[in-house]
N, C-alpha and C positions, 0 to 999 in steps of 0.2 A: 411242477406243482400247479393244481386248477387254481382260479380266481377263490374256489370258496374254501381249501385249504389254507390258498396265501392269507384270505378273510380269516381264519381259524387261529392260525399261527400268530397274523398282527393282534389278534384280541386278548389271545394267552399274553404276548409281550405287552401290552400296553396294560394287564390287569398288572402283572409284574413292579412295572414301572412305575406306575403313580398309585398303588395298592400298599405291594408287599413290601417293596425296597424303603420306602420311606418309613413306616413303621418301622420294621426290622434297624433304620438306623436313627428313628427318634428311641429308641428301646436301645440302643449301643452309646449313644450319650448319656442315660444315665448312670452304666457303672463306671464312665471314665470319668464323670465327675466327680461319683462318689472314693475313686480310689484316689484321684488329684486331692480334694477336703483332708481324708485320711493322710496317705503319704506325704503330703505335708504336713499335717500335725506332729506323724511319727518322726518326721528328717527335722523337725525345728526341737524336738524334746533331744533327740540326738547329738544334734549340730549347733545347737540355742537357735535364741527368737532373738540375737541382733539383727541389724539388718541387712550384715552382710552375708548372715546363714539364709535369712529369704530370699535377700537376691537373687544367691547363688540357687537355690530350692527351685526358685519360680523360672530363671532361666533357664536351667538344665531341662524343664518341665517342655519349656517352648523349644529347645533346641531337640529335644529327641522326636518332637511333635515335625520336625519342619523336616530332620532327616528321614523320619517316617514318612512322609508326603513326596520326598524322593524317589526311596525305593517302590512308594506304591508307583509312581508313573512311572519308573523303569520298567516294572511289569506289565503293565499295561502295552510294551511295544509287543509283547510277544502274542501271538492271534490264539495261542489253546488256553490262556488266560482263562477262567470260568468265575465271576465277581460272585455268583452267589456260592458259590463254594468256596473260594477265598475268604470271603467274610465270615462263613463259618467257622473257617477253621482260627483266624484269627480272633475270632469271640472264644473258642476253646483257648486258644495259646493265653490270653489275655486272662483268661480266668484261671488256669492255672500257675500262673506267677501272683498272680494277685492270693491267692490261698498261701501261700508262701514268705507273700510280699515280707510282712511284717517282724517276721524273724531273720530273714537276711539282712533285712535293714538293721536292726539288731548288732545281728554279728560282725558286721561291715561295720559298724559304727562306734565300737568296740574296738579294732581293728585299728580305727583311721585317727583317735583323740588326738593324738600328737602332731597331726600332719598340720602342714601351712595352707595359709586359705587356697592359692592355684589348686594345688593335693585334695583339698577337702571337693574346691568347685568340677575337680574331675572325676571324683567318687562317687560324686549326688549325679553327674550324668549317667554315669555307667551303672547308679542303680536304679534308676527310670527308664535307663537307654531302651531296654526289651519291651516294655510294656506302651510306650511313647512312640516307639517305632511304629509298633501294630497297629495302634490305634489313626497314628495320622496316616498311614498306607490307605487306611480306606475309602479317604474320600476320593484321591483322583481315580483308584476302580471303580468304584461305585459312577463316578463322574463318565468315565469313559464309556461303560455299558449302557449310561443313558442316551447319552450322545449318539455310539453306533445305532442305537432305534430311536431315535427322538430326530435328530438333526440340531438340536438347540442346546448349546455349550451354557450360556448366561441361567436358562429357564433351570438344565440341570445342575449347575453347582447352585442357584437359588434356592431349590427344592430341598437337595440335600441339605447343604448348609443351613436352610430353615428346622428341619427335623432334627438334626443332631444337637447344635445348637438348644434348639427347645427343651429338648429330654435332660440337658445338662442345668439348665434354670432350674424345671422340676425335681432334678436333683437337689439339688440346694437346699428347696422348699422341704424333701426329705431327709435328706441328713440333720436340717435343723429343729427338725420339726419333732421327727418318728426316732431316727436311726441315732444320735449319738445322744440325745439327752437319756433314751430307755436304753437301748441294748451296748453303745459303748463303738469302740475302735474295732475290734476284731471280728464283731456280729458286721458292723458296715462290710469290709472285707468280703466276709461269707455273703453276704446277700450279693454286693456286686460280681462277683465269680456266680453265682444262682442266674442272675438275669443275663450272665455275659454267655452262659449254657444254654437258657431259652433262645434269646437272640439267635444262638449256633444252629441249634436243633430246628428255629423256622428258616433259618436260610439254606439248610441242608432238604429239606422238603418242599421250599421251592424252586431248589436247582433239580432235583430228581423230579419233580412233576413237570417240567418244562422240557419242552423238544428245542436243544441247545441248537438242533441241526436246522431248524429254520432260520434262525437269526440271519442267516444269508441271505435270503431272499429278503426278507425283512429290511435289511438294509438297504437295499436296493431299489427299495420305495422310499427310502424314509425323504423330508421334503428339502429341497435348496435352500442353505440361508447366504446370507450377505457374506462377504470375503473382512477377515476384521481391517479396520480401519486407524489402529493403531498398532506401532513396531512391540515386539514381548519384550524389549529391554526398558521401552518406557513405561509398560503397566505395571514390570515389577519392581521399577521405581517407585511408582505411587503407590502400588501394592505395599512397599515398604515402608513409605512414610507412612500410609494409613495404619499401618499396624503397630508404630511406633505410637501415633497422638494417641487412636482406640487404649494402649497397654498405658499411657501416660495419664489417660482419662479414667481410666478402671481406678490406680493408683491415689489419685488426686479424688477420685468422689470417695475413696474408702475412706483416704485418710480426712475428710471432711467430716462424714459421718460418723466414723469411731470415734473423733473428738467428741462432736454431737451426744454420743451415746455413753461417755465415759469408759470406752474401750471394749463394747460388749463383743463377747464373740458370734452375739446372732446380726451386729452388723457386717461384718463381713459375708455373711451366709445372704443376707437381704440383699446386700450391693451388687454381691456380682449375681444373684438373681434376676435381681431389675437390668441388671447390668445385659447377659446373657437373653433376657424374654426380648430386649431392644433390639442385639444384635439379630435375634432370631426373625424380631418383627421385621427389620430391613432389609434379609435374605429374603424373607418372603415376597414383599411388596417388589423389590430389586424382580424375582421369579415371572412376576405376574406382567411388568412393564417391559422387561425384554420378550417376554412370551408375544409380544401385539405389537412392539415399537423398534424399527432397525437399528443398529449402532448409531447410526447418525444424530435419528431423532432424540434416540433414548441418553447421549451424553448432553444435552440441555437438562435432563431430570437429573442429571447422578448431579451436575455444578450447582443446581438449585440445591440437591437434599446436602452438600457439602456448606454449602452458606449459611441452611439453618442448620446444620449443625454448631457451625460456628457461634453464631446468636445462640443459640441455645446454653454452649459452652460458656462464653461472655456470659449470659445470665444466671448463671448458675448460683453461683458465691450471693450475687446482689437479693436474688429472690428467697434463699437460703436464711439469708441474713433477715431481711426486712421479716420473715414470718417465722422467727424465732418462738414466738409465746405464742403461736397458735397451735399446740398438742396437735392432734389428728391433723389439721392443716398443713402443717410444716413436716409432715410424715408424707402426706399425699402430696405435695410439691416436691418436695426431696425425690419421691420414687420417682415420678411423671417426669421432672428433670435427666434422672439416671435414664431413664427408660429413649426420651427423647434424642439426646447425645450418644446412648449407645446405639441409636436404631438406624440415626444418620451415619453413622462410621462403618455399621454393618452391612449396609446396603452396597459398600464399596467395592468389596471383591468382585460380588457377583455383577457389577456393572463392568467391573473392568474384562472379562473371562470373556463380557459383552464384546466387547473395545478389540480387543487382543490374542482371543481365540477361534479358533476356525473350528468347524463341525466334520473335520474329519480324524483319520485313523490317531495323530498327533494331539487331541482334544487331551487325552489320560496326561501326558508326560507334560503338555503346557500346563496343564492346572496347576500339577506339582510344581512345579517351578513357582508358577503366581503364589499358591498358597503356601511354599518355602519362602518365598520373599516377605510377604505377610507375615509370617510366625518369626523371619529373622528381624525383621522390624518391630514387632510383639519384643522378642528378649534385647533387644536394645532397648527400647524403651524402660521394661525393666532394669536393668541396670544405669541406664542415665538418668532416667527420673527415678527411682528408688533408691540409686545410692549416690546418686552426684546433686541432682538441682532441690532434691527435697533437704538436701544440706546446707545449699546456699542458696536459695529462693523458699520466699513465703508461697504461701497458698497462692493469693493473689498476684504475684509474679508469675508464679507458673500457672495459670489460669490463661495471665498474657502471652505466655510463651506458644501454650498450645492454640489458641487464638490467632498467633501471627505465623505458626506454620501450618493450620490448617484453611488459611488464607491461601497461601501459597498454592497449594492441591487446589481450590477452586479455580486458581487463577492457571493452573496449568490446564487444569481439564478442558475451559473456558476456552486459553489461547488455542490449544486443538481441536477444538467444537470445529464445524463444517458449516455453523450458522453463520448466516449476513453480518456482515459487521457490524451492522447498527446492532444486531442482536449482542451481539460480544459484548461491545461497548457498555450496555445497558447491563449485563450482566456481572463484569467486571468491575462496574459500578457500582453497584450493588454489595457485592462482595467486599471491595475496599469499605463501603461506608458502614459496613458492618462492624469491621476493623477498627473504624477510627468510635465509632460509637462504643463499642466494646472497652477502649482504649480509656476512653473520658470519663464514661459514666459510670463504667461498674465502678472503677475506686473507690470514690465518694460513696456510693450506696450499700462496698463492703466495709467498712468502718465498722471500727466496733466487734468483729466479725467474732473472736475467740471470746469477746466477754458475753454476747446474746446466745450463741451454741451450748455454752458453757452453763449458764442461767437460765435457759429456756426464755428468756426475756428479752426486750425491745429499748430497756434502759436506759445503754448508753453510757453506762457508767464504764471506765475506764480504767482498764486491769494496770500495776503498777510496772509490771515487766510483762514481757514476752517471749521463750526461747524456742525457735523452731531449728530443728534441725533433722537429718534423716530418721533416728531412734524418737520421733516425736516431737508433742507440742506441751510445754512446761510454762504454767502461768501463775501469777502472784497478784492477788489483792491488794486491795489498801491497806487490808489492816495483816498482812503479810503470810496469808492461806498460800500454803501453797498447793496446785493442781497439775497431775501429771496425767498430760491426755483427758482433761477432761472431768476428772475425780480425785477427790480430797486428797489428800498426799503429805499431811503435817503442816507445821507452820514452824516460823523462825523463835525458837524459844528454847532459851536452857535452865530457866529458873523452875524449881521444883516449889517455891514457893508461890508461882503466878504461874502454874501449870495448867495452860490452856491446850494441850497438845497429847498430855498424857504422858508425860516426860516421867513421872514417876516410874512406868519401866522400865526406864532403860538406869536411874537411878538404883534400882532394886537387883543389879547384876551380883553383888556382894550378899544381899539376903537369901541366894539358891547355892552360891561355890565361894568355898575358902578363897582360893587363889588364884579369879582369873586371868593368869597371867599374858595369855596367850590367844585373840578372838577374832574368831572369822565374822563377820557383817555381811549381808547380801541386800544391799539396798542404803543407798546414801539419800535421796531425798532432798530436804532443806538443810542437813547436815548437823540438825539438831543432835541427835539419837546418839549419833557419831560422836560429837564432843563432847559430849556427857560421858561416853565410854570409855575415851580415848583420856580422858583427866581422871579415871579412876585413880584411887593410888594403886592399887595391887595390878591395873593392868600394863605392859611391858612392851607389848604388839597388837599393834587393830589392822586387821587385811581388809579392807572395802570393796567389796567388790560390784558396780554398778553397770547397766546395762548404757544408760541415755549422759553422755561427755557432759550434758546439758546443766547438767545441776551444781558443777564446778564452776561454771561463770554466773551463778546464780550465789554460790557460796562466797566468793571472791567480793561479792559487793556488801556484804552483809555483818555488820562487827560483831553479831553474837557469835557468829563462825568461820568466819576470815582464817584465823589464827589454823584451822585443822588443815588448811592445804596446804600447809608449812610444819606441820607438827612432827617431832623426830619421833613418834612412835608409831606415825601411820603410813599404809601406802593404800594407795587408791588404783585400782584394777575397771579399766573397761573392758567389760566381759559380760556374759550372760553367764549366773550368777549357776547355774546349772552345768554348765558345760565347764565353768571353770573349776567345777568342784572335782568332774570326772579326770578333768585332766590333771589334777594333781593328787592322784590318791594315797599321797606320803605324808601329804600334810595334815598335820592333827592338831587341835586346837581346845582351848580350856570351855572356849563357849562358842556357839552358830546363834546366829541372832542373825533375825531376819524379821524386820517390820515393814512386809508386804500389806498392801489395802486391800479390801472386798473380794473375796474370795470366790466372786461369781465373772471377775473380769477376763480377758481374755487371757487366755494361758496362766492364769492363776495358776492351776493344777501342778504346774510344774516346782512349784515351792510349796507343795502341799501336799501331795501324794503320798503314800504307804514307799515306796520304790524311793522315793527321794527321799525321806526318811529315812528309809534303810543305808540311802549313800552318805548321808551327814552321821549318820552312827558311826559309820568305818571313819570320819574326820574328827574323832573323838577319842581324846584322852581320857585314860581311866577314871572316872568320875565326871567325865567331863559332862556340860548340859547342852541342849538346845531351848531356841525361846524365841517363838515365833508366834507370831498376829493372826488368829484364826478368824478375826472380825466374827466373835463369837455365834460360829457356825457350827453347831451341834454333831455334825459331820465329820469336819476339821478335828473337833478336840478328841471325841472317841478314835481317832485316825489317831492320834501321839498316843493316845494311852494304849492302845493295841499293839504298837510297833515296839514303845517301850517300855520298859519292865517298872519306871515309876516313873511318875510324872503329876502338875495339877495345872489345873487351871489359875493363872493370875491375873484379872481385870479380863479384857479379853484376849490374852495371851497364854500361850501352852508353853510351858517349862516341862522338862523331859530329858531322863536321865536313864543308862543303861545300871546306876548305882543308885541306893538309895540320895534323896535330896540333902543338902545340909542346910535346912532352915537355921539359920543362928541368927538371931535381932539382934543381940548384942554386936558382934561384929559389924552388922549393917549400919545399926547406928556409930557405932566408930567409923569407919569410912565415911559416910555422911556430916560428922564432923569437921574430916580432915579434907573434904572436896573443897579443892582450890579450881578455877576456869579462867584463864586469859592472869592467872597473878591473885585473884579475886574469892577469897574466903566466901564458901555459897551460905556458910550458917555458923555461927559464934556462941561455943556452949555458954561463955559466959553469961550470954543475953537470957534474958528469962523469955521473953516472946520466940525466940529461934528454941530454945530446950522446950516450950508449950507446944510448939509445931510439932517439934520431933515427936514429944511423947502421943501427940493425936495421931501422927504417922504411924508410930509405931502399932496403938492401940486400933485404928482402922483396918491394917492388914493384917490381925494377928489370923494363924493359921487358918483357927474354926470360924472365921467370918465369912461376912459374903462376900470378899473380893478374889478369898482363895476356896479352892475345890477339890481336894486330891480324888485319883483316879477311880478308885473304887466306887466311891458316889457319883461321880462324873458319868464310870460305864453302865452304871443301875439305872440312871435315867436318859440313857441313847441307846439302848437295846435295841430300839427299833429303826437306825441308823445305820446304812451302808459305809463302808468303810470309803474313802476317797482313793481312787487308785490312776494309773495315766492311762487305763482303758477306758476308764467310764467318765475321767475327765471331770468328777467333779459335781459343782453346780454349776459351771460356766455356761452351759445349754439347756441347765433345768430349771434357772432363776427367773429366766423371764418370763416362760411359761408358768409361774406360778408353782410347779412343783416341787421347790426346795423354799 
């Protein structure tokens, strides 16, 4: 080959290389993001949204991701490899399962209700397994092919891992934005199989426009770098820690924020946003400092960006806190936080790839290893901090946690620096006194911390309880509100006479059914609701079925309802309140009562849906009702009366029957007389004040008032209301936008 060929050739590969390939794979992190959003949504309405169906969700997610990062550098040994053709075809293979995705998930899941959590954790691998696979195959290809024309191991997993990376941020920003609030679950789907086609189609015409037969020569220039300067069993040690605190840190700023936000689901879309635009920032900058700085020099920068990370982390809670009541301010500190701590964590791989990888034919197969070690540190993480210490450590415990081992990682990186001692010294110093700062002062300055998030204030006032454990953050006032995650949640009250709560519906289960003798509950709360139900006289069995353990040590303290976690007519079920409905499709029940709040919070949907609907119908005894809390969402209530054949609105609750209703006041009023609670007569006809109540009671809800609404008038004025379904999910993504 002449000089001005070989000139020809290296310019075709280097358009290649920092042109095409980076697009092409900031453009393949958008549909994996968008199918991860989705396939989660779908596998938690399948599998519920305790936390041990996420876990299992979010790990499976990283474990296929990390065996897929295998197989890509197995391939990578073999030299007829072709990355831009590979990649295409794994943008097809990816988009054809993802077309599909959502009805296997479906049928599998139907399939598996019965099975025990292992069974269920090894079903959610093997229906991710294919699509998880392919996806993490590509970076150490794409890695290797830079590397045979580049020389630079760190520059190219920077690059890449900054593009891909980024396109999954901007996913976020789409899915929360465009894709599930207008078109729903299954248009998401279609579109990322659409962009996983493009992706294919320009990778396929920039491996046919390329003369694959130069790259030999091309190699053969490309330029000398340093020999690594660390052994690969110790980078993918750190490699593992760092993916462990990163996946602990993702965790830990959500669940900050979803409290913040009272559960929304566009926090989670924001967090790991901010979350993913850091990681991406830190690949990049990581890119540009290995590009110009040797191993040697460049592990002084990776222990410095690990220390502020650390500071950063330490500050989080405290700064968090202190700027509670600044609106917009406490939003742009929150990000800048997120953004900060992710960008420090992200810059880690590619420093380490620095550290630990050499620039030759082996570059494919170490990556995968490093970033299999990463992603197995990601799903530990997950599961330690998502199902172990957010059980037994508060916020600010784990704040500490992650603070004293991402100590550690500086202080390794440090002890192996090749800098002067004094340098060390000075640095390690540093580092500790981060620690011990972090240690001392955040405490004190997080104070308060669930009553200012919660109030959007600086107060100070002090919540009466607290209960943190993995399924959330459960708090109670002075004057005995109770808040789940965040947002209103009931209060401690079973008088219908000093009905601060709205007790009156659950009072009212006698004015819709003769004989409820028999009822299913999804949602215990402050336990109100519950024993009110559970002292009916006509009722015989109450099945409770609650998602968060949390609200039974809440109840146990409490003497208006102490008495129900002892009561011989009830049993209490931790479950997600959806999955255990599926899994028991024998049981059939006089009434479903479910007093869910705000119907824009996160997974609302799933106790509100057309489809779940249809599955509490099939838990219905002849005549039997449901009566659930629509947080009178015009949406909601057109949704019961469409599914059932009669139904009305009560206060803002939907009663719904596949038979006509049996209003009868008379009976209501009997029962209402004969309601005893803990031994304790609620109302005494004798009295004249207690018979003036009743008769206002009575005379307040009579049918044609405004507190009841049967469906026909109900459907005459939502006409122009979408029915609520688990594709379109709702308002949970269109509330905040204003839309709903």
């Amino acid at each position: 080959m002449t000089a001005l060929e070989l000139s020809t050739a290296s310019s075709v590969s280097s358009a290649v290389r920092h042109r095409i390939l980076p697009i092409l794979f900031f453009f393949s992190g958008i549909p994996a993001l968008v199918y991860q959003l989705t396939w989660q949504r779908s596998l938690f309405r399948i599998f519920g949204v305790n936390t041990e169906s996420v876990t299992i969700v979010v790990t499976a997610f990283m474990l296929g991701l990390g065996l897929g990062s295998l197989a890509g550098g197995w391939s990578t040994r073999r030299r007829a490899v072709q990355p831009l053709l590979l990649l295409g075809i794994i943008e097809l293979l990816t988009a054809a399962f993802g077309v599909v995705s959502l009805a296997i998930f479906e049928w599998i899941g139907d399939l598996a209700l019965d099975w025990s959590l292992p069974a269920i954790g090894a079903i959610n691998l093997l229906l991710v397994l294919i699509p998880t696979l392919l996806m993490g195959a590509t970076l150490p290809i794409l890695v290797s092919h830079l590397v045979r024309t580049s020389g630079q191991t760190a520059h190219s997993v920077g690059l890449l891992y900054y593009v891909n990376t980024l396109g999954a941020s901007a996913a976020c920003l789409l899915c929360a934005i465009v894709i599930f609030p207008h078109l729903g679950m299954h248009a998401a789907v279609y579109i990322a199989a659409g962009i996983n086609v493009a992706v294919a189609a320009g990778a396929f015409i920039a491996h046919y426009r390329r003369k694959e037969s130069n790259d030999a020569s091309i190699v053969a220039q490309r330029p000398r770098t340093a020999p690594p300067i660390l052994s690969m069993p110790f980078v993918m040690l750190l490699a593992a820690v760092g993916g462990f605190v990163s996946l602990s840190f993702e965790i830990f700023l959500f669940r900050t924020v979803s409290f913040a936000s009272g559960s929304s689901s566009m926090a989670f879309a924001f967090v790991l946003c901010g979350f993913l635009a850091g990681v991406a920032g830190g690949a990049y900058n990581t890119a540009q400092v290995c590009a110009r700085l040797s191993p040697a020099d460049a592990m002084g920068e990776a222990a410095r960006g690990l220390i502020l990370a650390n500071a950063a982390g330490a500050a989080f809670l405290p700064l968090a806190n202190q700027s509670a009541g600044m609106g917009i301010g406490f939003i742009l500190i929150v990000l800048a936080g997120i953004y900060l701590i992710a960008r420090q964590w992200g810059a880690l791989l590619p420093f380490l790839s620095h550290f630990g990888i050499a620039a030759d034919d082996r570059a494919g197969m170490q990556t995968a290893l490093l970033y299999s070690a990463n992603i197995a540190g990601c799903a530990t993480g997950a599961v330690v901090t998502g199902f172990v210490l957010t059980n037994y450590l508060g916020l600010q415990q784990i704040s500490m946690l992650l603070l004293g081992i991402g100590t550690l990682c500086s202080l390794l990186l440090i002890y192996k620096s090749p800098s002067v001692a004094g340098a060390r010294a000075r640095a390690a110093a540093t580092a500790v006194a981060v620690l011990c700062a972090g240690t001392l002062i955040a405490p004190p300055l997080s104070r308060h911390l669930f009553e200012n998030l919660q109030t959007h204030t600086t107060s100070g006032q002090a919540f009466a309880r607290v209960v943190e454990n993995r399924s959330g953050v459960i708090t109670v006032d002075a004057d005995g509100v109770v808040y789940g995650n965040g947002m209103y949640d009931g209060r401690f009250n079973t008088s219908l006479k000093s009905d601060r709560n709205g007790v009156i519906r659950a009072y009212a289960l006698s004015l819709f059914h003769p004989a409820p003798r028999d009822v299913l509950m999804i949602g215990l709360a402050s336990g109100s609701w519950a024993q009110v139900i559970a002292n009916n006289p006509a009722v015989e069995s109450l099945t409770i079925v609650e998602i968060n353990p949390g609200y039974t040590e809440l109840i146990a303290e409490r003497p208006e309802v102490q008495s129900l976690l002892h009561h011989p007519k009830v049993t209490i079920i931790a479950d997600d309140g959806r999955r255990w409905s599926r899994r028991h499709p024998g049981r059939q029940f006089d009434a479903v009562i479910s007093n869910t709040t705000w119907n824009f919070r996160a997974n609302a949907t799933n106790l509100l849906s057309v489809e779940f609907l249809e599955l509490v119908s099939g838990h219905l005894k002849p005549g039997g009702i449901v009566f659930y809390n629509t947080t009178s969402s015009r949406r909601m209530q057109k949704t019961a009366c469409t599914v059932f054949a009669h139904g009305a609105r009560f206060t803002n609750h939907m009663v719904a029957s596949n038979a006509p209703l049996d209003w009868n006041y008379a009976r209501w009023r009997a029962v209402l007389e004969a309601y005893t609670i803990d031994g304790k007569r609620q109302f005494n006809p004798a009295d004249k004040t207690d018979r003036d109540f009743l008769d206002e009671l009575m005379n307040e809800f009579r049918i044609d008032g405004e507190m009841i609404e049967q469906c026909p008038t109900l459907l005459s004025r939502t006409t122009d209301q979408v029915l609520v379904t688990d594709d379109n999910m709702g308002t949970e993504w269109r509330y905040y936008l204003g839309l709903d």
